[in-house]
C-alpha positions in Angstrom: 10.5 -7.2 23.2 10.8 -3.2 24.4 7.2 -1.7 25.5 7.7 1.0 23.3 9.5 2.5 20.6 10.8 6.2 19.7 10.1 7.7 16.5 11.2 10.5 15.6 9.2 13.3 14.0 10.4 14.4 10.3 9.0 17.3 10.7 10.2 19.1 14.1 12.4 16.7 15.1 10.7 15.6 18.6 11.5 12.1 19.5 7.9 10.2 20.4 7.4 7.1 22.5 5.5 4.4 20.6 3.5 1.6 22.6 4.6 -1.5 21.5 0.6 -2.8 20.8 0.9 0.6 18.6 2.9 -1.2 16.1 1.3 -0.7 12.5 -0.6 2.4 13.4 0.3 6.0 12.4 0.1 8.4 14.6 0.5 12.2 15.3 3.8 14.1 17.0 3.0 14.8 20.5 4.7 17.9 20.0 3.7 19.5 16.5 0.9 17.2 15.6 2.7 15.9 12.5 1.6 12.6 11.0 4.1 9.7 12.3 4.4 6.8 10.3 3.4 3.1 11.0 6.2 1.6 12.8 6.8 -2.2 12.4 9.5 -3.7 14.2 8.5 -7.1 13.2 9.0 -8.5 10.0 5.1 -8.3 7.8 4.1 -11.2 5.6 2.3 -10.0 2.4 1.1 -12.0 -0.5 1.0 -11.0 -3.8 -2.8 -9.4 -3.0 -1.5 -7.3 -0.3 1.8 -6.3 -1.5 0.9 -3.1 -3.6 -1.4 -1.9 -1.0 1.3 -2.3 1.9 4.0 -0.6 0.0 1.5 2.5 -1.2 0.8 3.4 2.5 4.0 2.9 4.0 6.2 5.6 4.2 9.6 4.7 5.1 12.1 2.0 3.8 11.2 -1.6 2.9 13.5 -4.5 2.9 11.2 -7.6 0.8 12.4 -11.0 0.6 10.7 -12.5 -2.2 10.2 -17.3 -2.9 8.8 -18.6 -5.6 8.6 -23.0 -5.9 10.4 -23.0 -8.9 
């Protein structure tokens, strides 16, 4: 696994180095203090609890994969 990640900043553009321990936590462009969105690079196991409340706060796109036993 890299030690860090770029995101890029939607609102100026900048490209921003992420830490890799960062991963889940917004943050703020380092060049026009923007909010940057969580970043997860690993896949995020939700339950039905935590499902609407993940995809409320997350602002970017989500790929689910959804079982059921039946």
């Amino acid at each position: 696994m890299p030690n860090s990640y770029l995101v890029k900043c939607r609102s100026c553009g900048a490209s921003n180095r992420i830490p890799a321990e960062k991963e889940g936590v917004p943050g703020h462009c380092g060049n026009c203090r923007a909010l940057l969105p969580a970043l997860y690079r690993r896949p995020q196991q939700v339950g039905d609890r935590s499902f609407d409340d993940f995809v409320a706060r997350f602002d970017g796109p989500i790929l689910a994969e959804f079982w059921a036993p039946w």
